[in-house]
Backbone as XML, in Angstrom:
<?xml version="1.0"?>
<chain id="A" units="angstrom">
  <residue number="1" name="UNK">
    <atom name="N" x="7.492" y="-22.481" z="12.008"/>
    <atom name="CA" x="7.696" y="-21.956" z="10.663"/>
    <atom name="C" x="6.617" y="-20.933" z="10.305"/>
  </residue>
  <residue number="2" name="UNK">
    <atom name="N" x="5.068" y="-21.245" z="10.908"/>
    <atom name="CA" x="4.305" y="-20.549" z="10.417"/>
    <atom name="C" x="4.255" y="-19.319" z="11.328"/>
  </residue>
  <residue number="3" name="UNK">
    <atom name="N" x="5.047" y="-18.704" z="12.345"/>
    <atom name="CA" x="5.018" y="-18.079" z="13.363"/>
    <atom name="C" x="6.132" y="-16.962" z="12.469"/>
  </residue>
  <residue number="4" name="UNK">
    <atom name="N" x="7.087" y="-17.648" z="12.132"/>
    <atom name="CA" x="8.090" y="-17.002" z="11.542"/>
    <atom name="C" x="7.489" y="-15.920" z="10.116"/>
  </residue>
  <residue number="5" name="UNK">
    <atom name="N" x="6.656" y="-16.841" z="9.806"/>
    <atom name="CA" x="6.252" y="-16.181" z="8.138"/>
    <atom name="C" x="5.081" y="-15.163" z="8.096"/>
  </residue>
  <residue number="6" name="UNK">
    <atom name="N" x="4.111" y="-15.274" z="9.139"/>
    <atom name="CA" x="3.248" y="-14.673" z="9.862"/>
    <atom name="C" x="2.866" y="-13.768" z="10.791"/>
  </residue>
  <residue number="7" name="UNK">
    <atom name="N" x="3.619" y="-14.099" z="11.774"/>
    <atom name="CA" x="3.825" y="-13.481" z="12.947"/>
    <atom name="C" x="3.678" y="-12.014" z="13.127"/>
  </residue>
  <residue number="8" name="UNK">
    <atom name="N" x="5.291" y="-11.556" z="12.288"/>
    <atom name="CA" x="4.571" y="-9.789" z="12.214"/>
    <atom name="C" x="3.525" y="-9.200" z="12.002"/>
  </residue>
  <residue number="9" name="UNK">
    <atom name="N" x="3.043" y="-9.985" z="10.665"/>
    <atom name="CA" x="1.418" y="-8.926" z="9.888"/>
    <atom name="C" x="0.495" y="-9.601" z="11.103"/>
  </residue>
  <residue number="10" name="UNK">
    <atom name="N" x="0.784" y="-10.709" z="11.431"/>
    <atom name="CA" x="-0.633" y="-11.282" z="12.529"/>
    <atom name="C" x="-0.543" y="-9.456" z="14.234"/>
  </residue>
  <residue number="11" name="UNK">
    <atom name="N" x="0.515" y="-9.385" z="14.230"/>
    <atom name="CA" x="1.113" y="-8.365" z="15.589"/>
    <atom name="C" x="0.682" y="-7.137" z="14.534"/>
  </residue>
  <residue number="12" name="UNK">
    <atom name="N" x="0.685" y="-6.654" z="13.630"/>
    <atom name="CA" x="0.811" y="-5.661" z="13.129"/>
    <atom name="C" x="-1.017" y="-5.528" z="12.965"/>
  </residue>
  <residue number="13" name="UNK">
    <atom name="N" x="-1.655" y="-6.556" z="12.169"/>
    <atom name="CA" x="-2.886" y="-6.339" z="12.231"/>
    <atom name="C" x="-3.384" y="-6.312" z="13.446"/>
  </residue>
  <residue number="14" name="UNK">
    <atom name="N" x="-3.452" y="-7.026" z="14.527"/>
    <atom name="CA" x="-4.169" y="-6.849" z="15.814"/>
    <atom name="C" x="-3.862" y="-5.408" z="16.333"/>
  </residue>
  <residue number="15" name="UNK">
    <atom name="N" x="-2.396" y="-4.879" z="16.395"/>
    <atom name="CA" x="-2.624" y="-3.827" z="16.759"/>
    <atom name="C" x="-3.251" y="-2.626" z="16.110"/>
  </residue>
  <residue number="16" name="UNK">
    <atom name="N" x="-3.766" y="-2.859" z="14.641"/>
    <atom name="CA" x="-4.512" y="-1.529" z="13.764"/>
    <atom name="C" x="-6.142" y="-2.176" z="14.715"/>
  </residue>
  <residue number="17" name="UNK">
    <atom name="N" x="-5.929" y="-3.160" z="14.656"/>
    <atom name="CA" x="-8.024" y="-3.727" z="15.466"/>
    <atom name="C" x="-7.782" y="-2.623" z="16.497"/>
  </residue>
  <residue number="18" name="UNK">
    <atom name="N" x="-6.933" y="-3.224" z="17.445"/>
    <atom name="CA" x="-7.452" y="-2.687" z="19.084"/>
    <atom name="C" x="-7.106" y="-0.716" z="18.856"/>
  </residue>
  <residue number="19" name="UNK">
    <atom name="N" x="-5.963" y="-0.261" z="17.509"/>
    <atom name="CA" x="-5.805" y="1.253" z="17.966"/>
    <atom name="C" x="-6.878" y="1.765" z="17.427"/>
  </residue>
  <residue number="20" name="UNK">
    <atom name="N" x="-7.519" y="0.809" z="16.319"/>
    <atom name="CA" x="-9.309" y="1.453" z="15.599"/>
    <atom name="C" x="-10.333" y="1.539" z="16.877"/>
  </residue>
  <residue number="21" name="UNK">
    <atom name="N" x="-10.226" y="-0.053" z="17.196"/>
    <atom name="CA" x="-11.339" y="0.267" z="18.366"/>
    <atom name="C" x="-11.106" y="1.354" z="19.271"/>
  </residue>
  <residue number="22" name="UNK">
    <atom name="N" x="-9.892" y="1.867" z="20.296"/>
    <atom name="CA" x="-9.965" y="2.290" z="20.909"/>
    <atom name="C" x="-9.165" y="4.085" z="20.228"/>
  </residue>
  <residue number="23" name="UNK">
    <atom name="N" x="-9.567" y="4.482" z="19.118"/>
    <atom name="CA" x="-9.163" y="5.345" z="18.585"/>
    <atom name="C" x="-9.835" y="6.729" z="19.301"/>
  </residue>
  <residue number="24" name="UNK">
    <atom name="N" x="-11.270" y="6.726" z="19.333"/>
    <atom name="CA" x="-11.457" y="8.034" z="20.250"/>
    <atom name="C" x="-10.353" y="8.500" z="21.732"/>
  </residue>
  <residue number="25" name="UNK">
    <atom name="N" x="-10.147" y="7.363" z="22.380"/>
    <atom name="CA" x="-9.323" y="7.412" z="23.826"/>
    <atom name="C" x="-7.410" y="7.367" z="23.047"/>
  </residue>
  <residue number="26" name="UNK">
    <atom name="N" x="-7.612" y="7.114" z="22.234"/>
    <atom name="CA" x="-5.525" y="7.213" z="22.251"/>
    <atom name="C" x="-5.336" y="8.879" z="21.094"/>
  </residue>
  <residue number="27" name="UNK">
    <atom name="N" x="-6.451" y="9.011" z="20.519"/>
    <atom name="CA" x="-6.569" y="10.519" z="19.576"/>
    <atom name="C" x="-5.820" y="10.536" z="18.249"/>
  </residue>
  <residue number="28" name="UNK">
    <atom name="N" x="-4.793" y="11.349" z="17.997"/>
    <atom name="CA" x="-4.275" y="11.505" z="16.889"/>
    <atom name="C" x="-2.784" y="11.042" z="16.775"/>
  </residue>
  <residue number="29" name="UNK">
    <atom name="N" x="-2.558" y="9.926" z="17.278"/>
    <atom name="CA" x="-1.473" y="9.605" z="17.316"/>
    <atom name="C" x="-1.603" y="7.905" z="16.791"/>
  </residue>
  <residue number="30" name="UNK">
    <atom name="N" x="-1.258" y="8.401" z="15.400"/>
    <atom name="CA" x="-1.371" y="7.221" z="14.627"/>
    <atom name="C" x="-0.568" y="5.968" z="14.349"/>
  </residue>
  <residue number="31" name="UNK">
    <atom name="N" x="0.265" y="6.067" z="14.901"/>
    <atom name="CA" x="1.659" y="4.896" z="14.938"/>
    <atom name="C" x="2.147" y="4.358" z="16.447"/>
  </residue>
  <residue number="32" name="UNK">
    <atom name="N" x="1.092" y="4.946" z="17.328"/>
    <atom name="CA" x="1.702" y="4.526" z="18.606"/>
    <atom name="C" x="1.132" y="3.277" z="18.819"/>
  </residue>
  <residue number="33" name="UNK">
    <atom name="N" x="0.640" y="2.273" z="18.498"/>
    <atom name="CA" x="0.758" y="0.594" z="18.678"/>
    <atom name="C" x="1.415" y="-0.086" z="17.846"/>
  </residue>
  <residue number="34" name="UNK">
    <atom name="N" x="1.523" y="0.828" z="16.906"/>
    <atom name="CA" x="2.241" y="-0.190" z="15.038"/>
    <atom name="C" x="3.632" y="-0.483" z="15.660"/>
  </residue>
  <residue number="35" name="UNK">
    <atom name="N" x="4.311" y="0.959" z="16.612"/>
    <atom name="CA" x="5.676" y="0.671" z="16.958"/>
    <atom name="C" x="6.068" y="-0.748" z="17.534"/>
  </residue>
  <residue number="36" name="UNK">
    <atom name="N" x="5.866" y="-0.939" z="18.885"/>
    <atom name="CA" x="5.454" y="-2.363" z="19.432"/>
    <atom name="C" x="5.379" y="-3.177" z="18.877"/>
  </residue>
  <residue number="37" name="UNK">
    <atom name="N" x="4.597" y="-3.136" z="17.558"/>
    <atom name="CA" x="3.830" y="-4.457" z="17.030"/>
    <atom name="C" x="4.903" y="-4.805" z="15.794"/>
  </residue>
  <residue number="38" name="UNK">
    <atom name="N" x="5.529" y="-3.533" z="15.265"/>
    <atom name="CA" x="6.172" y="-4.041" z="14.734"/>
    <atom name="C" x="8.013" y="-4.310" z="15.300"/>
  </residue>
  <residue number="39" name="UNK">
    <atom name="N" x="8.629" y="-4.081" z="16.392"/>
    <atom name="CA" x="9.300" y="-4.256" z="16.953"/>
    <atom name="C" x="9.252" y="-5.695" z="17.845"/>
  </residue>
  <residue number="40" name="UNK">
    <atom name="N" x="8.041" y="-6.077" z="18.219"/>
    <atom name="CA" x="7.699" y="-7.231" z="18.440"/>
    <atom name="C" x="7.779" y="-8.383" z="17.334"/>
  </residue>
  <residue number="41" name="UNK">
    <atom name="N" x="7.460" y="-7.854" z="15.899"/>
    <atom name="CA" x="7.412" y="-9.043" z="14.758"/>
    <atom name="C" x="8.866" y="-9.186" z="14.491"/>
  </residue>
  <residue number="42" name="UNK">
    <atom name="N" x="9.660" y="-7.841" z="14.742"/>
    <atom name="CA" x="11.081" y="-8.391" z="14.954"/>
    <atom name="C" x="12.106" y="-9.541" z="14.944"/>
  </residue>
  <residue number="43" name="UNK">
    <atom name="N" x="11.737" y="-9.622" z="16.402"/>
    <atom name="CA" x="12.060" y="-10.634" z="17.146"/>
    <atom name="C" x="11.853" y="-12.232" z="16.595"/>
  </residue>
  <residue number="44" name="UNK">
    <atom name="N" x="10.210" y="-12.018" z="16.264"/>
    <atom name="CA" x="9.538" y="-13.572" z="15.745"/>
    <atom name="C" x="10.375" y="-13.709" z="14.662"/>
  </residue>
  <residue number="45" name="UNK">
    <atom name="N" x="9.372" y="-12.868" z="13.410"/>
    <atom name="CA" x="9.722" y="-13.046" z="11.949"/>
    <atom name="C" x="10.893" y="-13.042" z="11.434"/>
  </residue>
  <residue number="46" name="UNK">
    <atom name="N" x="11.001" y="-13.453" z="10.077"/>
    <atom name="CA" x="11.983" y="-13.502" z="9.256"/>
    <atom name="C" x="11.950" y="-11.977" z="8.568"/>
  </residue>
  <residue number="47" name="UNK">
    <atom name="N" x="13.198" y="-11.489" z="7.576"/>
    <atom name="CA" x="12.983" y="-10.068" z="7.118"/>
    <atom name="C" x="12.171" y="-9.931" z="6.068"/>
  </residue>
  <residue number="48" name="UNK">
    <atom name="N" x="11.941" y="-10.723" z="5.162"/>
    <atom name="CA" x="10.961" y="-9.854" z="4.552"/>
    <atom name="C" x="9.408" y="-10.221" z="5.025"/>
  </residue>
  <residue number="49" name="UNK">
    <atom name="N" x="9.331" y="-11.476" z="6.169"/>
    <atom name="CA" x="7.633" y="-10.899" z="6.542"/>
    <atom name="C" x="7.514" y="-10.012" z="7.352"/>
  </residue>
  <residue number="50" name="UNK">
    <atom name="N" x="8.686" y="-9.190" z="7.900"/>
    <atom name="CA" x="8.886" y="-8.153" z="8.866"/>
    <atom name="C" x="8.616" y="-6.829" z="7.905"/>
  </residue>
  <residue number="51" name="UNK">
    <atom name="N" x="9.494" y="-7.083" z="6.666"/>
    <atom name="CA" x="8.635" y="-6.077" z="5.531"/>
    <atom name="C" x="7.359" y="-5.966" z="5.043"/>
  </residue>
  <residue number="52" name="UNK">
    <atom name="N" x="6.863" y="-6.982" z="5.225"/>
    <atom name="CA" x="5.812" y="-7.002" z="4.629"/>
    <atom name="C" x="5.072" y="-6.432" z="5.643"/>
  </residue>
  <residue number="53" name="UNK">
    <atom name="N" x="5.029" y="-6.423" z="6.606"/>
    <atom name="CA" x="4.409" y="-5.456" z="8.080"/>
    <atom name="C" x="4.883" y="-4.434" z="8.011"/>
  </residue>
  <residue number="54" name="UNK">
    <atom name="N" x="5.969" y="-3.902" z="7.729"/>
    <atom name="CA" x="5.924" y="-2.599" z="8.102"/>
    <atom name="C" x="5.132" y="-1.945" z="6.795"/>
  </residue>
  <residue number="55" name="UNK">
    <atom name="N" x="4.903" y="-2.393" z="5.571"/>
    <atom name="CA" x="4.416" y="-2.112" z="4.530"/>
    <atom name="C" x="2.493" y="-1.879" z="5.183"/>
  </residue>
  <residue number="56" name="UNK">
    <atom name="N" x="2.171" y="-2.765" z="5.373"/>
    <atom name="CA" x="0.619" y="-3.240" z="6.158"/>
    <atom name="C" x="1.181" y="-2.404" z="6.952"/>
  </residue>
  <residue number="57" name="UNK">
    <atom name="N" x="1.489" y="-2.124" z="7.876"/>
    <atom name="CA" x="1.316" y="-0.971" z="8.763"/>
    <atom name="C" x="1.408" y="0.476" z="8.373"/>
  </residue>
  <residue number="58" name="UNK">
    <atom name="N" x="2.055" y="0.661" z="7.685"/>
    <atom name="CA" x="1.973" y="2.238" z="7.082"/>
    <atom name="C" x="1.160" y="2.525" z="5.945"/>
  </residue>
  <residue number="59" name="UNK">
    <atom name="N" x="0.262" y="1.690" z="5.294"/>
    <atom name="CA" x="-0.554" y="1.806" z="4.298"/>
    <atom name="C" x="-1.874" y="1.876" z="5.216"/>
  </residue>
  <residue number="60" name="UNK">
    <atom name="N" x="-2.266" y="1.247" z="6.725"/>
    <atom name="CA" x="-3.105" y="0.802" z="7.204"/>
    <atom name="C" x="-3.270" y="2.425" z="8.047"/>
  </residue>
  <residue number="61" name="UNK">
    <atom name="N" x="-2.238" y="2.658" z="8.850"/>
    <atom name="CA" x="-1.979" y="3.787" z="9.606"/>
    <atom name="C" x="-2.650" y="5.129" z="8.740"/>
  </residue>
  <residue number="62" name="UNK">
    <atom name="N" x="-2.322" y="4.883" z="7.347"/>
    <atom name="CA" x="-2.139" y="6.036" z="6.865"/>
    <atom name="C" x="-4.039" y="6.553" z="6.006"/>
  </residue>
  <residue number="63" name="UNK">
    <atom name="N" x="-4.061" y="4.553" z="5.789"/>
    <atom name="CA" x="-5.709" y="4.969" z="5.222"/>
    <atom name="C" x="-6.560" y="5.045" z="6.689"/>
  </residue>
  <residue number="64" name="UNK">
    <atom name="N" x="-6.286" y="4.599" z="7.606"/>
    <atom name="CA" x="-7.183" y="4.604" z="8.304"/>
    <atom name="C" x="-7.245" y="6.055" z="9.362"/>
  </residue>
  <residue number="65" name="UNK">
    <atom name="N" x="-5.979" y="6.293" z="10.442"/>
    <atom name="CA" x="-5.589" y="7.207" z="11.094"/>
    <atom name="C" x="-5.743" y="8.547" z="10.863"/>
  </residue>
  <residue number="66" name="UNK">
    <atom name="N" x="-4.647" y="8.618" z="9.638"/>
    <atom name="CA" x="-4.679" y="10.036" z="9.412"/>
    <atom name="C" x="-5.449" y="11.271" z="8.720"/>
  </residue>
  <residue number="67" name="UNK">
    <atom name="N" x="-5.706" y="11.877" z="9.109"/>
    <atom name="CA" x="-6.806" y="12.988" z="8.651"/>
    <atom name="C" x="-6.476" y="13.056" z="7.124"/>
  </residue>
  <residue number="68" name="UNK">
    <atom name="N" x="-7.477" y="13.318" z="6.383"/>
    <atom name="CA" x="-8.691" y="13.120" z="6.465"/>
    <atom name="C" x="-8.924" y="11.356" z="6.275"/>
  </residue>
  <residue number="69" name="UNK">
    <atom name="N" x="-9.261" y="10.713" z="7.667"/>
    <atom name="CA" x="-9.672" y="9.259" z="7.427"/>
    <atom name="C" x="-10.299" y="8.615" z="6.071"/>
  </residue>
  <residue number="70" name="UNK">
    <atom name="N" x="-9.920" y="7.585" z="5.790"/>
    <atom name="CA" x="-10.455" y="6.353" z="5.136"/>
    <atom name="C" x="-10.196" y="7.237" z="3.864"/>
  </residue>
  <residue number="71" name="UNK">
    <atom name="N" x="-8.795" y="7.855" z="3.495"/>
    <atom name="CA" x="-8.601" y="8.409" z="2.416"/>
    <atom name="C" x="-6.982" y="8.502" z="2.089"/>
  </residue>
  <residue number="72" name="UNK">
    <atom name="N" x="-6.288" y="7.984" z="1.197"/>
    <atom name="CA" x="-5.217" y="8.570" z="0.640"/>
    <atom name="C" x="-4.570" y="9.938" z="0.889"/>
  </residue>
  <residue number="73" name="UNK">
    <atom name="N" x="-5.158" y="11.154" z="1.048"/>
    <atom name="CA" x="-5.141" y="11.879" z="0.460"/>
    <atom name="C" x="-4.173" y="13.048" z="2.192"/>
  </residue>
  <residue number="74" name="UNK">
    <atom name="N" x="-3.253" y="13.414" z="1.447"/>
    <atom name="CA" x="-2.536" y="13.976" z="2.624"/>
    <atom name="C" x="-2.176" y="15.355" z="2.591"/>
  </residue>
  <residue number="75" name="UNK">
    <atom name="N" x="-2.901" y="16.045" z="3.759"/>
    <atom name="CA" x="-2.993" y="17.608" z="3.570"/>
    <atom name="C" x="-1.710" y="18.061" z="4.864"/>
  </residue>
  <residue number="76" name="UNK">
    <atom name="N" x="-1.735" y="17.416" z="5.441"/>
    <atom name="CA" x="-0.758" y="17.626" z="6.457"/>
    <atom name="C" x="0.715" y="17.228" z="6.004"/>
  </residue>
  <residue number="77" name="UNK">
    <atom name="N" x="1.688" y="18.422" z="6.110"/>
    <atom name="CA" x="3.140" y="17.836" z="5.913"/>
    <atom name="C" x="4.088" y="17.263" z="7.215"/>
  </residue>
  <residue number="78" name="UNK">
    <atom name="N" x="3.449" y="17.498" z="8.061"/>
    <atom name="CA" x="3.896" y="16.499" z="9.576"/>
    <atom name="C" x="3.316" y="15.506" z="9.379"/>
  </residue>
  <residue number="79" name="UNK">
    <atom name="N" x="2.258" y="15.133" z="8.953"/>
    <atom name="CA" x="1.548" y="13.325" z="8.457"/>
    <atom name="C" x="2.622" y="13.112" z="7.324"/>
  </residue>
  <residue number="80" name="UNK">
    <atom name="N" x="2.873" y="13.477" z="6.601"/>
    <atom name="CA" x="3.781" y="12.583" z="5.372"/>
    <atom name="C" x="4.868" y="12.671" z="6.218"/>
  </residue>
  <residue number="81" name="UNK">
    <atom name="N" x="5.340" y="13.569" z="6.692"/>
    <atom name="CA" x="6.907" y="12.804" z="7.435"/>
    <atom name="C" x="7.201" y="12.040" z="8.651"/>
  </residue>
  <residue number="82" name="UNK">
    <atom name="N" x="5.471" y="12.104" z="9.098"/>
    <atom name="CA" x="5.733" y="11.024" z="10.198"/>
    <atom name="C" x="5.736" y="9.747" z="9.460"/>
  </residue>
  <residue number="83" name="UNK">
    <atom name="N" x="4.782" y="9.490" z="8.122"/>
    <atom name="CA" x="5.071" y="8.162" z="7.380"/>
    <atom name="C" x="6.563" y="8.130" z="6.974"/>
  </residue>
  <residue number="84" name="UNK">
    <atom name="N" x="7.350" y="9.036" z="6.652"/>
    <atom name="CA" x="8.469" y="8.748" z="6.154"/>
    <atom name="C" x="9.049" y="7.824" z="6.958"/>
  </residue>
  <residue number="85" name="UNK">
    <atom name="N" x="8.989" y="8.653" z="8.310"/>
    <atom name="CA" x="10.094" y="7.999" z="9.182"/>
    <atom name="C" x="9.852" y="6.765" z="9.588"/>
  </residue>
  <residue number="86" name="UNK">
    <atom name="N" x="8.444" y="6.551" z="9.995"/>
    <atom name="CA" x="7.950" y="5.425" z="10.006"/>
    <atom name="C" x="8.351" y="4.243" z="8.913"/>
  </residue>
  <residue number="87" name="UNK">
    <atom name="N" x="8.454" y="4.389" z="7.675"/>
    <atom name="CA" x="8.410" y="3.808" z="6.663"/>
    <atom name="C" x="10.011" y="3.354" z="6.493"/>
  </residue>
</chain>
């Protein structure tokens, strides 16, 4: 039960850890572990803790990843539509 209710944001957060840590070596490509992780919570979770990850993942992607980091603030119009699609 608790795998079900959990599961995604638990897959969704580990993969923002390991794409932070290893962010110099994977570069500017900000959604390439979230995919996985959240295609993986899929499978486990129920739908809305699967929402609730993809939510944590594109708020996480977006403060952390995208230029200009650890900021809201979006100067790039290929960054907002990669969140779209993502989203």
């Amino acid at each position: 039960m608790t795998m079900r209710r959990f599961g995604p944001t638990a897959f969704v957060l580990f993969a923002l850890g390991i794409q932070y840590y290893f962010h110099e070596m994977i570069g500017d490509r900000a959604f390439l572990l979230l995919y996985p992780a959240v295609f993986l919570g899929a499978f486990v979770g129920s739908l809305r803790a699967q929402l609730v990850a993809i939510k944590i993942a594109t708020i996480g992607a977006w403060y952390i990843f995208i230029p200009p980091p650890f900021s809201f603030e979006l100067n790039d119009v290929g960054a907002a539509f990669g969140l779209l699609i993502f989203f």
